[in-house]
Backbone of each chain as ProteinMPNN parsed JSONL, in Angstrom:
{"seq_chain_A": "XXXXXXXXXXXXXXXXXXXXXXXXXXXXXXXXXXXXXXXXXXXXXXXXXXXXXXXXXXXXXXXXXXXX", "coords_chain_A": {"N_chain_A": [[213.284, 146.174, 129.953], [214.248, 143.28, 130.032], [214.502, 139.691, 129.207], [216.78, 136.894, 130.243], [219.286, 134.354, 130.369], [220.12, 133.513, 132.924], [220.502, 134.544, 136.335], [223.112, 135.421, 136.546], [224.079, 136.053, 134.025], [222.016, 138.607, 134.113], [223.52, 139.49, 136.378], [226.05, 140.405, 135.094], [224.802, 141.846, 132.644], [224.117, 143.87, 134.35], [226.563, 145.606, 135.214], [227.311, 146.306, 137.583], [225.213, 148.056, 137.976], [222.485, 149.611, 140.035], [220.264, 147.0, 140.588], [216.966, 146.498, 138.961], [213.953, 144.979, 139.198], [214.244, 141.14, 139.346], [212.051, 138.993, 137.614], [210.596, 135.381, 137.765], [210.062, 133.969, 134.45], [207.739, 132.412, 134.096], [205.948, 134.123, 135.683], [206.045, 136.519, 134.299], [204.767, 136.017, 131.829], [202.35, 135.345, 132.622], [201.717, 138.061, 133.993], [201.964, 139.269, 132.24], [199.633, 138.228, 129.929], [197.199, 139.192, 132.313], [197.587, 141.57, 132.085], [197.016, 142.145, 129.141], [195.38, 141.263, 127.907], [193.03, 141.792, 127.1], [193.177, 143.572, 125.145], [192.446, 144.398, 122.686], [190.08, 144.536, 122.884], [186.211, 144.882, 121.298], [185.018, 146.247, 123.061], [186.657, 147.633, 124.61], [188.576, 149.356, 127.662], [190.442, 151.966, 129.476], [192.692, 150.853, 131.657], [192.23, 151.323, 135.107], [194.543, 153.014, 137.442], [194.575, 151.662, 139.727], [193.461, 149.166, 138.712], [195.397, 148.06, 137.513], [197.493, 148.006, 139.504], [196.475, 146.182, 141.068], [196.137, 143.609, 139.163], [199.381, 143.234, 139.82], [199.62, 143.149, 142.348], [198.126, 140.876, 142.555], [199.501, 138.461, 141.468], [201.961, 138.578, 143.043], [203.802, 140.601, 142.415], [205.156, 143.179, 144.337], [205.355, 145.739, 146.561], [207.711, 148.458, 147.216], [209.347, 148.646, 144.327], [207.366, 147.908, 142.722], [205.18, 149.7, 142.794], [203.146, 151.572, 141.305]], "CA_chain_A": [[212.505, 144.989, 130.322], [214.448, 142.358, 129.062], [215.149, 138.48, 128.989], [218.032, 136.664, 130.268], [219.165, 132.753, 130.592], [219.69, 132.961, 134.181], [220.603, 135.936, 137.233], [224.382, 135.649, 136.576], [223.615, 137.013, 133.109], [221.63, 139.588, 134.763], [224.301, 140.774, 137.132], [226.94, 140.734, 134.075], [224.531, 143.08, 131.96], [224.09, 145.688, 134.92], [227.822, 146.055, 135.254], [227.403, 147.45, 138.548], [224.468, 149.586, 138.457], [221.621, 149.067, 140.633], [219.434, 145.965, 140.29], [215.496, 146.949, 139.247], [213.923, 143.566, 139.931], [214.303, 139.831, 138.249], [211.339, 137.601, 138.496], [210.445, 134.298, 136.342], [209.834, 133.727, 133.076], [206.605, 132.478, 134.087], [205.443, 135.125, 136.293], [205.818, 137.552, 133.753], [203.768, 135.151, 130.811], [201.105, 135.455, 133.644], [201.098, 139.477, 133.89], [201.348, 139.994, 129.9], [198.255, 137.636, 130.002], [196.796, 139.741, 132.586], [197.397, 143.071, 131.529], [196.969, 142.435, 127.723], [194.394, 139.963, 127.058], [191.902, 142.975, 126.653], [193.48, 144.983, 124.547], [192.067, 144.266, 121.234], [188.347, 143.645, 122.536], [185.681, 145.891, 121.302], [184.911, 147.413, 124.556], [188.552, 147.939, 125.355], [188.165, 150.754, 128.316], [191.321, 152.136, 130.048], [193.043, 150.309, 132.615], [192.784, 152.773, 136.03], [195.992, 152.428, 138.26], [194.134, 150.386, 140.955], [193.353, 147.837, 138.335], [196.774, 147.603, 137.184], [198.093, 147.713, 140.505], [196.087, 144.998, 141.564], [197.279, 142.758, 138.735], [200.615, 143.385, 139.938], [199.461, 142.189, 143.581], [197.947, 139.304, 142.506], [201.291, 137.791, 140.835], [203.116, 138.952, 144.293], [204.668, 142.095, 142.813], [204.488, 143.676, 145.41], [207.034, 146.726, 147.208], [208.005, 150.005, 146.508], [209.593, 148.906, 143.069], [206.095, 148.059, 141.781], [204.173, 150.517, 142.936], [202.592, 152.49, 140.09]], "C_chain_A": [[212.94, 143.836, 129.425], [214.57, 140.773, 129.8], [215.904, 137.644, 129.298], [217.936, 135.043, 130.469], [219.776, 132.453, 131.959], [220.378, 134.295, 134.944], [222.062, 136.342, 137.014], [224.882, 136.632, 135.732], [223.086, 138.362, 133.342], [222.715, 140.822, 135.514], [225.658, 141.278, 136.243], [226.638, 142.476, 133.335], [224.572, 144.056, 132.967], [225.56, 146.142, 135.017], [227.77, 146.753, 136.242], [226.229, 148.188, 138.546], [223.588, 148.855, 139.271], [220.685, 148.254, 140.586], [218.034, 147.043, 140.1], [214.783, 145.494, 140.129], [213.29, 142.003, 138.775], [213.263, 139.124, 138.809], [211.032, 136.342, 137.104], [209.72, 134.631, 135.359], [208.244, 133.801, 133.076], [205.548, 133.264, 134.65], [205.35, 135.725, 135.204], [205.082, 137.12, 132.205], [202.531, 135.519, 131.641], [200.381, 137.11, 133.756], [200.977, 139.5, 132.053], [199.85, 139.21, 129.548], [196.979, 138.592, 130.61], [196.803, 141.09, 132.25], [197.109, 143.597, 129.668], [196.313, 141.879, 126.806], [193.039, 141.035, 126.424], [192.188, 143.618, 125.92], [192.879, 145.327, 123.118], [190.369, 144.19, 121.661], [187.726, 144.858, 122.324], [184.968, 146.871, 122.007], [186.042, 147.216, 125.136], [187.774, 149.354, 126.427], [189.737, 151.022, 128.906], [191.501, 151.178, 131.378], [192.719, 151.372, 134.024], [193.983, 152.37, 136.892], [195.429, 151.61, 139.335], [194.157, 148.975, 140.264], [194.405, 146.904, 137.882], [197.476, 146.912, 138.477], [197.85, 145.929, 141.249], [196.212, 143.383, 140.934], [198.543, 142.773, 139.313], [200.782, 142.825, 141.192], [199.248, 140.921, 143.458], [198.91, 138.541, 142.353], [202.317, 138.186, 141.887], [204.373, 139.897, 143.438], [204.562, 142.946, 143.288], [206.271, 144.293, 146.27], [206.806, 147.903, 146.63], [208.166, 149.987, 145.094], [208.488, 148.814, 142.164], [205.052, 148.49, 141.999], [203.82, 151.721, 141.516], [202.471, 153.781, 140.205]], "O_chain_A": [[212.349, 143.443, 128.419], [214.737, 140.765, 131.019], [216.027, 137.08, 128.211], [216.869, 134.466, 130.679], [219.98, 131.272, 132.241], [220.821, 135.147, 134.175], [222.351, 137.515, 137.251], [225.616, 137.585, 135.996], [223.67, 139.297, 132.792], [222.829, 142.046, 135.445], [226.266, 142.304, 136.546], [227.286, 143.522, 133.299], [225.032, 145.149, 132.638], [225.658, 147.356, 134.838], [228.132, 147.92, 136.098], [226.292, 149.164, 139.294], [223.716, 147.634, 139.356], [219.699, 148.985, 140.494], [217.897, 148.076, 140.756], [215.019, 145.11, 141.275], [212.414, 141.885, 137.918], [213.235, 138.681, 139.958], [211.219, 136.465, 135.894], [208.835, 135.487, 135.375], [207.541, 134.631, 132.499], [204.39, 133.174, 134.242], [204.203, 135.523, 134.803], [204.877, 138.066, 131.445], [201.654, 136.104, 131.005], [199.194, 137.425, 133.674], [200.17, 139.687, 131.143], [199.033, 139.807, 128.847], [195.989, 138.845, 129.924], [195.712, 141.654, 132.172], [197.032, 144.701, 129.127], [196.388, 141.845, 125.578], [192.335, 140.858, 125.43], [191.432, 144.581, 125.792], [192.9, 146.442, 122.598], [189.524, 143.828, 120.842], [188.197, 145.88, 122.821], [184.482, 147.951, 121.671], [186.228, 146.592, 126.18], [186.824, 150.075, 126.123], [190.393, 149.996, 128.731], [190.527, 150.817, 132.038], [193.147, 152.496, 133.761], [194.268, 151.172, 136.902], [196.194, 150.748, 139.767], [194.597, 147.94, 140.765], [194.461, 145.676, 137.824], [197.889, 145.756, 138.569], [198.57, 145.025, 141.672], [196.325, 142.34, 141.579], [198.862, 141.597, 139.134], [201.761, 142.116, 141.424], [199.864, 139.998, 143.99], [199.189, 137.827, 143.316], [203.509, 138.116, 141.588], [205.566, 139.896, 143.744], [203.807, 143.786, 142.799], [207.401, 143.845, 146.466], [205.973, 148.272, 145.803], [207.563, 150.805, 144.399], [208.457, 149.395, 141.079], [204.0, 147.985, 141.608], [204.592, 152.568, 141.066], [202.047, 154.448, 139.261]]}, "seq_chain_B": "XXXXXXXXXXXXXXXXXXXXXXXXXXXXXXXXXXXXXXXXXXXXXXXXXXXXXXXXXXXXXXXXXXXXXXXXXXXXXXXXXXXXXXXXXXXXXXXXXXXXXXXXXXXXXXXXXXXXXXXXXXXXXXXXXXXXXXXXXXXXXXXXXXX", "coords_chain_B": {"N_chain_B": [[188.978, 159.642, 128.734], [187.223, 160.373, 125.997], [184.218, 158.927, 123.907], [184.791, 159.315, 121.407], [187.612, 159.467, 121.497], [188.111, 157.246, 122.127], [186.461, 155.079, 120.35], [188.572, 155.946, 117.857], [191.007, 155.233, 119.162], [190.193, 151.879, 119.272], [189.492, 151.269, 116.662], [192.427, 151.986, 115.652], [194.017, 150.397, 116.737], [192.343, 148.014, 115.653], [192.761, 148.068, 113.08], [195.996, 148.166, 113.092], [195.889, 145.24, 113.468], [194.893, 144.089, 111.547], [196.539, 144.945, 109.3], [198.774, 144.367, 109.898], [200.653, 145.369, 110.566], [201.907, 149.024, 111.649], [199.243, 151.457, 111.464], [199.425, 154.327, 109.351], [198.684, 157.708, 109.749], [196.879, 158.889, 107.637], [195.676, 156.219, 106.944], [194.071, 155.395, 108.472], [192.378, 158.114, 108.722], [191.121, 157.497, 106.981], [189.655, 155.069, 106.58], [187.826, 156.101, 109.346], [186.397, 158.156, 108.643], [187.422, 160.622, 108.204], [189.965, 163.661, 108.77], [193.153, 163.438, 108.046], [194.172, 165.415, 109.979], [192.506, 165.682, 111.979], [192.562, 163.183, 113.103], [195.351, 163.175, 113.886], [194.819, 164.557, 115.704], [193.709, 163.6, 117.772], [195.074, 160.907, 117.96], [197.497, 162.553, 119.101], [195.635, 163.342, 121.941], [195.115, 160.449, 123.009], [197.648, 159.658, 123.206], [199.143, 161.254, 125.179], [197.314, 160.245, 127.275], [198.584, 157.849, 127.924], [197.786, 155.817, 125.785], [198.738, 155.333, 123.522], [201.517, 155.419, 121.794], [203.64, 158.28, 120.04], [206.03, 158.532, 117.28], [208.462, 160.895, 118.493], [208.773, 163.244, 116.716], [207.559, 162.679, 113.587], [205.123, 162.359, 114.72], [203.762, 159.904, 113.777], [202.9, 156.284, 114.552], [204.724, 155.028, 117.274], [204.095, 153.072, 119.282], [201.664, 150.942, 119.471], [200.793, 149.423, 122.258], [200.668, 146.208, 123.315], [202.282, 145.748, 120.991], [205.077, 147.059, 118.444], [205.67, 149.706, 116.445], [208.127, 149.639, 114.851], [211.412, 147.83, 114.212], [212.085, 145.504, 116.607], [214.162, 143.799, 119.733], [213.049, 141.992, 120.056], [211.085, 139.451, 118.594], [208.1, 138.631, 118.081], [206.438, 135.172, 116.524], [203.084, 135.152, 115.477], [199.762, 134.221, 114.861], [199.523, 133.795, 112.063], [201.587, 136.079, 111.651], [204.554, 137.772, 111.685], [205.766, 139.816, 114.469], [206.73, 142.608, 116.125], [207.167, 143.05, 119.826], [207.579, 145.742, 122.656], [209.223, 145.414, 124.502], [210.119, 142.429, 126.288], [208.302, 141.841, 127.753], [205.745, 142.776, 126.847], [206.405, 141.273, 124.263], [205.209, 138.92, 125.095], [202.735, 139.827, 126.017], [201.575, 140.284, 122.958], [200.946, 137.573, 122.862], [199.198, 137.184, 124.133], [197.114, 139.328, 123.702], [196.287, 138.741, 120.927], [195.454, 136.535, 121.413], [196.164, 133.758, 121.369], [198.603, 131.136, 120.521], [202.115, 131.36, 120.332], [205.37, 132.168, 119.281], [208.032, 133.589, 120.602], [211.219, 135.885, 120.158], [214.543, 136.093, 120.657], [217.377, 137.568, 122.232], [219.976, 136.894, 124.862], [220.501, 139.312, 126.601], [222.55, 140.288, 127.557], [224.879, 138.299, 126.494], [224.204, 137.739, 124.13], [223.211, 135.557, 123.24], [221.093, 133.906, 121.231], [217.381, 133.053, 122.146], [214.711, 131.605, 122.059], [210.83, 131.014, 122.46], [208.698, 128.958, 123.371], [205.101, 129.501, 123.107], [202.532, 128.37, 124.55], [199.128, 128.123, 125.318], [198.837, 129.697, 126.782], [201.65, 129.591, 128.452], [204.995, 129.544, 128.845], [207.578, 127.558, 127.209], [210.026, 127.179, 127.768], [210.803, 127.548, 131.296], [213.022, 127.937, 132.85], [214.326, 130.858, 132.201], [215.062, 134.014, 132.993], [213.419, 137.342, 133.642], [213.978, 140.686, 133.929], [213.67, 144.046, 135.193], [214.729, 147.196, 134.752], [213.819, 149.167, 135.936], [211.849, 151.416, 137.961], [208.024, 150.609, 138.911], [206.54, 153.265, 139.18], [208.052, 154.969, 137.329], [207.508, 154.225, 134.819], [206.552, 155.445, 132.528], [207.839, 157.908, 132.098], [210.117, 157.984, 130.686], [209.062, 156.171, 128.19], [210.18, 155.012, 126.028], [212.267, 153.998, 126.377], [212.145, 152.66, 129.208]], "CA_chain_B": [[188.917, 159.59, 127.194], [185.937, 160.641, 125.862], [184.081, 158.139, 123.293], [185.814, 159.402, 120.305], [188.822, 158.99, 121.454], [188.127, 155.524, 122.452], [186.69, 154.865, 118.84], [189.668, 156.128, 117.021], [191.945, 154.444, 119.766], [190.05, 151.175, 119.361], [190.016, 151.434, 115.407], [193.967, 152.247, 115.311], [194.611, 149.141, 116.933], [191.784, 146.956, 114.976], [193.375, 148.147, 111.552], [197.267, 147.428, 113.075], [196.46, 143.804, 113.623], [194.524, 143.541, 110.237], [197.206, 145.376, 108.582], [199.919, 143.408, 110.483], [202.154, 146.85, 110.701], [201.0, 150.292, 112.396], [198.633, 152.299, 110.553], [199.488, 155.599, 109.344], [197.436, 158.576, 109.864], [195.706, 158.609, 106.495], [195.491, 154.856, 106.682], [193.056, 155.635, 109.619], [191.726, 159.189, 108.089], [190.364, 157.051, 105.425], [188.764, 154.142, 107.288], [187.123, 156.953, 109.775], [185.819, 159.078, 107.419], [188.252, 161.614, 109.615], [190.547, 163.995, 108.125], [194.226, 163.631, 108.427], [194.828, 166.349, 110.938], [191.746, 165.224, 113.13], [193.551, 161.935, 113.483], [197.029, 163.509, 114.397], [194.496, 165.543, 117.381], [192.928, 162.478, 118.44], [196.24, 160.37, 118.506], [198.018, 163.42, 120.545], [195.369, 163.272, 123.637], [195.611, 159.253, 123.664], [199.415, 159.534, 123.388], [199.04, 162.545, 126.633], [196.433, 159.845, 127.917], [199.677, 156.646, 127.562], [196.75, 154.928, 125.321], [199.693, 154.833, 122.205], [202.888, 156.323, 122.055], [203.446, 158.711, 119.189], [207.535, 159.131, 117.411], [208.465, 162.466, 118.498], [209.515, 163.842, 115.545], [206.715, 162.539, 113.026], [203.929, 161.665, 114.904], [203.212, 158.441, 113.468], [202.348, 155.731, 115.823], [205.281, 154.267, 117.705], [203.85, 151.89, 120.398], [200.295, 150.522, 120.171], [201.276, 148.593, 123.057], [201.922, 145.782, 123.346], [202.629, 146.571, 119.568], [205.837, 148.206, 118.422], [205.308, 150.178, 115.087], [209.642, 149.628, 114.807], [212.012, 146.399, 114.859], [212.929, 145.482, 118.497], [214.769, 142.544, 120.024], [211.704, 140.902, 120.883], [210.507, 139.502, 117.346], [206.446, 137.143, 117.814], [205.631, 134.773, 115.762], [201.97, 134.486, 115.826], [198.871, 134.369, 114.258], [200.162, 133.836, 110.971], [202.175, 137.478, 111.259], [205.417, 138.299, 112.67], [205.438, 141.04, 114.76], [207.773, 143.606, 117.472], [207.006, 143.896, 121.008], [208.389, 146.893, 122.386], [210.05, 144.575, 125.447], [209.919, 141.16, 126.84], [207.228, 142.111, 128.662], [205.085, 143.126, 125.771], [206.352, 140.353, 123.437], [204.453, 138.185, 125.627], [201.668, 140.243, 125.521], [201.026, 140.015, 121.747], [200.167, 136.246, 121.955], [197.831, 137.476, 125.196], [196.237, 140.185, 123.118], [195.91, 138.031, 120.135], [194.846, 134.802, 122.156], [196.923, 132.714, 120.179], [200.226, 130.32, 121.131], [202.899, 132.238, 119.458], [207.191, 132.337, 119.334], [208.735, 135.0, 121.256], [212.53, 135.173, 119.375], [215.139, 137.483, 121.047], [218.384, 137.203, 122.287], [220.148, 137.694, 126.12], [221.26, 140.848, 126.665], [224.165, 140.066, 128.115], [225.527, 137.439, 126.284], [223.791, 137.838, 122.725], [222.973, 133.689, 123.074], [220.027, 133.563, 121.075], [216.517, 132.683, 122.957], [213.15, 130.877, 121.141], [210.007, 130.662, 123.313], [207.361, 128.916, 122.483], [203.821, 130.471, 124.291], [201.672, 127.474, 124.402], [198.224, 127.85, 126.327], [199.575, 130.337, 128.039], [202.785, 129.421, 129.27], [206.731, 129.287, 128.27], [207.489, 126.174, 127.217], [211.706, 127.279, 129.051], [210.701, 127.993, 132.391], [214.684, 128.824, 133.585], [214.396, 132.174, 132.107], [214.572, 135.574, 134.32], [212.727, 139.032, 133.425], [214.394, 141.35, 134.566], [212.703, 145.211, 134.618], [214.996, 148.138, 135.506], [212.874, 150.926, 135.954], [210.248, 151.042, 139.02], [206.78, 151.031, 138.252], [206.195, 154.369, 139.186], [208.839, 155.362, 136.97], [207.928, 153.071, 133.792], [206.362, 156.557, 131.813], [208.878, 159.214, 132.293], [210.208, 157.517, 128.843], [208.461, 154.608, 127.514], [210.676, 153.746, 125.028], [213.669, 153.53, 127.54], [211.51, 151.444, 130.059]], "C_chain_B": [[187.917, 159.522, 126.761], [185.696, 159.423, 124.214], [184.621, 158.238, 121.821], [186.737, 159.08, 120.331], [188.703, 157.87, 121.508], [188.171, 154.743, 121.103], [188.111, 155.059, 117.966], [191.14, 155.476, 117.679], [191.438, 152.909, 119.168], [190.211, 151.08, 117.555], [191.502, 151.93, 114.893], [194.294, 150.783, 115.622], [193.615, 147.793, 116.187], [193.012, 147.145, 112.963], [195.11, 147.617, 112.004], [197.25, 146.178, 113.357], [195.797, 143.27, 111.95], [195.818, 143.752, 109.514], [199.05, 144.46, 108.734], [201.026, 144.319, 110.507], [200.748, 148.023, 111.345], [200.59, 151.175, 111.188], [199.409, 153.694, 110.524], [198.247, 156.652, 109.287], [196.217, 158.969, 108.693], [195.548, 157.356, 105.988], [193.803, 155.0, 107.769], [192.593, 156.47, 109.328], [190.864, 158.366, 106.94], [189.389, 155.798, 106.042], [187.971, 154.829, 108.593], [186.127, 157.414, 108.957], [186.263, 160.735, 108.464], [189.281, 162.406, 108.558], [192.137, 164.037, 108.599], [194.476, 164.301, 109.79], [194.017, 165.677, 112.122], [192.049, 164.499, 113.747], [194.369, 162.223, 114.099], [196.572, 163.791, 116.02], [194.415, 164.375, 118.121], [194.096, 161.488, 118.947], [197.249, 161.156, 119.481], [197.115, 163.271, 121.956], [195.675, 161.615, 123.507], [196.967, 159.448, 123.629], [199.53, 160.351, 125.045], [198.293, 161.176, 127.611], [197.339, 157.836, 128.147], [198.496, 155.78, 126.999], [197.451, 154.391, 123.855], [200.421, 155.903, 122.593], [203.335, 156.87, 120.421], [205.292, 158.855, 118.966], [207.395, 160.407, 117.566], [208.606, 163.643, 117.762], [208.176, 163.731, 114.073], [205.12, 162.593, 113.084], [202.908, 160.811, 114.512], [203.187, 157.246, 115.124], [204.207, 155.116, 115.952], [205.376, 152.923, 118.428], [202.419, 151.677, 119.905], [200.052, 149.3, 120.968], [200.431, 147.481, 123.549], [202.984, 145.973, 122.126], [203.747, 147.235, 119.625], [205.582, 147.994, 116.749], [206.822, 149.448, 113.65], [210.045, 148.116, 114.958], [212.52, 146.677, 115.789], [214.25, 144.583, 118.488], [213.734, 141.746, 120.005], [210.923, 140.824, 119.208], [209.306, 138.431, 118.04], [206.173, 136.893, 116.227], [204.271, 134.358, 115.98], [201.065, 134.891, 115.49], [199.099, 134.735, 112.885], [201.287, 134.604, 110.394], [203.592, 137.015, 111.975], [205.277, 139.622, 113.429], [206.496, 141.165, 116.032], [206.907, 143.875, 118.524], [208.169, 144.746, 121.192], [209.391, 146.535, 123.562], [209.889, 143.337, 125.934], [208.272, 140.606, 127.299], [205.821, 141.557, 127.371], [205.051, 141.8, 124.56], [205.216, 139.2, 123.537], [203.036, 138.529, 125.519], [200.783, 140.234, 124.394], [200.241, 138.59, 121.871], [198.975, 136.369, 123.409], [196.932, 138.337, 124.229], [195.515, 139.45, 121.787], [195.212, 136.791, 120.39], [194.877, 134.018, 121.18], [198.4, 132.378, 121.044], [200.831, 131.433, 119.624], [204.174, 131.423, 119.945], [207.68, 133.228, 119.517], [210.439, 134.291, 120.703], [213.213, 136.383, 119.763], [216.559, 136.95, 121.793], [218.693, 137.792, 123.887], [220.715, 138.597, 125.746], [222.781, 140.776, 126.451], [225.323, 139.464, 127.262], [225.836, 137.42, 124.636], [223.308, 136.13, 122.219], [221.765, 133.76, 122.456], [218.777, 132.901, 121.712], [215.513, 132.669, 122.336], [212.299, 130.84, 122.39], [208.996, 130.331, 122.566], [205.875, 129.2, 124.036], [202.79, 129.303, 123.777], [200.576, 127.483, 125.025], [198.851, 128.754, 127.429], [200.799, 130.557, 128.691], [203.968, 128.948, 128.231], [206.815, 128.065, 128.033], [209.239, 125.671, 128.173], [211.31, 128.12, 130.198], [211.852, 128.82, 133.107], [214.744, 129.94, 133.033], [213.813, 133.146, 133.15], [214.017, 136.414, 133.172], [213.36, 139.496, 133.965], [214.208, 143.119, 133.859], [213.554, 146.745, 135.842], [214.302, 149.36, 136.411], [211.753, 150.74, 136.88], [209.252, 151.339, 138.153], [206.458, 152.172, 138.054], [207.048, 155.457, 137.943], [208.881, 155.199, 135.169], [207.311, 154.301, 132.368], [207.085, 157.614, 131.826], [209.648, 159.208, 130.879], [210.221, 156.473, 129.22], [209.355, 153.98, 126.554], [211.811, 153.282, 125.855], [213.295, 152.376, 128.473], [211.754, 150.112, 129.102]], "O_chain_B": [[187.35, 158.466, 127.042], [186.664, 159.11, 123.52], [184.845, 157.223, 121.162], [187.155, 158.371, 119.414], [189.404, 157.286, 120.682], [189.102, 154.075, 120.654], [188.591, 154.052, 117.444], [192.145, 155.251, 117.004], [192.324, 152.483, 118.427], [191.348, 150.736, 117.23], [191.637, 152.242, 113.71], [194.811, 150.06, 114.771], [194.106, 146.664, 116.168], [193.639, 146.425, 112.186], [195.561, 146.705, 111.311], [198.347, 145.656, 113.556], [196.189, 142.273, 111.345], [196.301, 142.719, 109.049], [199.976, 144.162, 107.979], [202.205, 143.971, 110.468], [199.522, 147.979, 111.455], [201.288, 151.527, 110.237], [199.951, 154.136, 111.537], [197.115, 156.419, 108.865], [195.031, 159.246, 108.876], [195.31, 157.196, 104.79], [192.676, 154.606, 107.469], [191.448, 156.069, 109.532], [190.033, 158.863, 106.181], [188.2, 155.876, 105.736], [187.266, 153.946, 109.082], [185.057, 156.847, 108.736], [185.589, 161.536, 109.11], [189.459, 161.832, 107.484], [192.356, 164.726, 109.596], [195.005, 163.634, 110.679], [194.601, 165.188, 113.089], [192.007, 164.667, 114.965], [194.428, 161.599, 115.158], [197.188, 163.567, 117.062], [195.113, 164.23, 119.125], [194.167, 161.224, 120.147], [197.758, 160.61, 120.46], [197.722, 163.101, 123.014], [196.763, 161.4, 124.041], [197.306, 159.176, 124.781], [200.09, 159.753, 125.963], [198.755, 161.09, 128.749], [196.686, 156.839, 128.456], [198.142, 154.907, 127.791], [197.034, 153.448, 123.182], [200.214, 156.872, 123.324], [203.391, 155.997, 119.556], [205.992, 159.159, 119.932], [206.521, 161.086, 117.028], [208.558, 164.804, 118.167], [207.908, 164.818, 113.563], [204.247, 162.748, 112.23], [201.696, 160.835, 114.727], [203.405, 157.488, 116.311], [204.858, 154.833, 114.947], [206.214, 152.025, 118.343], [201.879, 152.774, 120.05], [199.352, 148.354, 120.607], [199.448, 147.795, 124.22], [204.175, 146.262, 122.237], [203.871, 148.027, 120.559], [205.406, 147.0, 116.045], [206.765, 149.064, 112.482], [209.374, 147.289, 115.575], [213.222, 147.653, 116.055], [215.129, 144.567, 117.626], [213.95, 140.539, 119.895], [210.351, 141.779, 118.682], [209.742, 137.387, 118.525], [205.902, 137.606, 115.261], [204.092, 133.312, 116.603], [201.025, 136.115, 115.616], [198.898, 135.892, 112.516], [201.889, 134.352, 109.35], [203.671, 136.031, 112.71], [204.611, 140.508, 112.893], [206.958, 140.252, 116.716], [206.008, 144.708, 118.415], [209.223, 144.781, 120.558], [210.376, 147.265, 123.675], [208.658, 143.359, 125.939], [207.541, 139.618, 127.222], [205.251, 140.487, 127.156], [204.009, 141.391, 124.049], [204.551, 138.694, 122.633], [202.205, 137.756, 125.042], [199.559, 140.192, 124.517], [199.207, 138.353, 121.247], [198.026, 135.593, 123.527], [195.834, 137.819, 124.024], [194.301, 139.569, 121.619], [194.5, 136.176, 119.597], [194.027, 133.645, 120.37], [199.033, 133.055, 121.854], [200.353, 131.932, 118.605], [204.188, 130.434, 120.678], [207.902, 133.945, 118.541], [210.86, 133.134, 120.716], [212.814, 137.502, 119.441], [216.68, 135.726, 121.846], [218.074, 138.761, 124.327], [221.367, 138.74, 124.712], [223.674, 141.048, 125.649], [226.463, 139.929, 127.252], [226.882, 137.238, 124.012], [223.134, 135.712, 121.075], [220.942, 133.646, 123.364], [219.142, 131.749, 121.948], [215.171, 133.767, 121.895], [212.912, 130.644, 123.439], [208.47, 130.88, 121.597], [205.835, 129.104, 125.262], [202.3, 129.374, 122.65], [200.705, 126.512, 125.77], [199.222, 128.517, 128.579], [201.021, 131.543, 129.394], [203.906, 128.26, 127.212], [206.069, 127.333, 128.684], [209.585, 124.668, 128.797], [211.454, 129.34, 130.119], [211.774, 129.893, 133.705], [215.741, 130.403, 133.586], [212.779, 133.188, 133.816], [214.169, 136.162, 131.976], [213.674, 138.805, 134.934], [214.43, 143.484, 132.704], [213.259, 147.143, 136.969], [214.521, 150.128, 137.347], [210.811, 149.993, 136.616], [209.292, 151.977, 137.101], [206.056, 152.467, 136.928], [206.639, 156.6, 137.739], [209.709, 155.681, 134.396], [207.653, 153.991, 131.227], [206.452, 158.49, 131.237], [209.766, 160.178, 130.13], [210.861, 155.849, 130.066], [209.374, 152.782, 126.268], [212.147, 152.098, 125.88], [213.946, 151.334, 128.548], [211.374, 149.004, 129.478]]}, "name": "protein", "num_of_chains": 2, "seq": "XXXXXXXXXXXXXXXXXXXXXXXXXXXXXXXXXXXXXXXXXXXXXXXXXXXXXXXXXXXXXXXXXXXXXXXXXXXXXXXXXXXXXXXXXXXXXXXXXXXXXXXXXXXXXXXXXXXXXXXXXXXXXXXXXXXXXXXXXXXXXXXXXXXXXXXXXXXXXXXXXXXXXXXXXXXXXXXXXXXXXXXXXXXXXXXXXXXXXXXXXXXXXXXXXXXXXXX"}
């Protein structure tokens, strides 16, 4: 799960292997927000996979590759 | 996860942001009032339960995710500390979990070009950056540290 300064970069590092999937910068500021703003509070409870999932809808990741 | 565990989950991760590094098990045996080993049990089901990720070899904490125990690529500055996410992903996460603007500091993959972010209110301040996340979701525990 890394980083890059734009898709070209991207298709350099895979060298051929199969893409997972690239989305913006800011999309993914948006899930780490959503999936990690709780994590420290003193009623932290487990995430369950629906609730995750459904972060992951909201932000249109959405497909087979981000199915949980 | 029954309320112990929760406690000793939620007290692992209050002491690694006081401490500004990952507790060790009699760092946490001692602020419990828990005995070493009890700790090790209690961190094995959350580790079984992906609630922290334990090294395989020691069983000290590796992940208390977004948290990495280890240096990454992904160095935050924020909230006076520095600190390792354990991927991009995660880096970001710290200044969510902390609810604080931070400096995500890491480099492309590809290229090795150095990359600064600043996390202002939420948001990147370099929008033209990709994510990019090999590993399907379904797939993203099979190994965590590889994801």
């Amino acid at each position: 799960m890394n980083l890059f300064r734009s898709e070209e970069h991207v298709e350099l590092w895979l060298a051929g292997r199969p893409p997972g999937a690239t989305v913006p910068v800011t999309t993914l500021c948006d899930l780490a927000h959503a999936w990690w703003s709780d994590r420290l509070a003193p009623d932290w409870q487990p995430h369950t996979r629906e609730q995750n999932q459904a972060i992951l809808n909201r932000l249109g990741l959405t497909g087979p590759f981000w199915r949980l | 996860m029954d309320d112990r565990d929760l406690d000793l989950r939620n007290l692992t991760y209050r002491l690694f942001v006081e401490l500004g590094r990952a507790p060790s098990a009699d760092d946490v045996a001692e602020a419990a009032a828990l005995t070493r080993a009890e700790v090790a049990e209690g961190w094995r089901r959350l580790h079984d339960a992906h609630a922290l990720v334990l090294e395989p070899r020691t069983s000290e904490i590796r992940m208390a995710n977004p948290f990495s125990a280890v240096p990454t690529a992904y160095r935050v500055e924020a909230a006076g500390r520095s600190w390792y996410g354990n991927c991009a992903w995660d880096a970001f996460g710290i200044c969510a979990a902390l609810h604080v603007d931070g400096r995500v500091q890491t480099a492309c993959p590809d290229c090795g070009e150095p990359i600064g972010i600043e996390v202002r209110d939420e948001r990147p301040d370099d929008e033209s950056l990709l994510f990019h996340c090999l590993v399907p979701a379904a797939h993203w525990w099979d190994d965590i540290v590889f994801t």
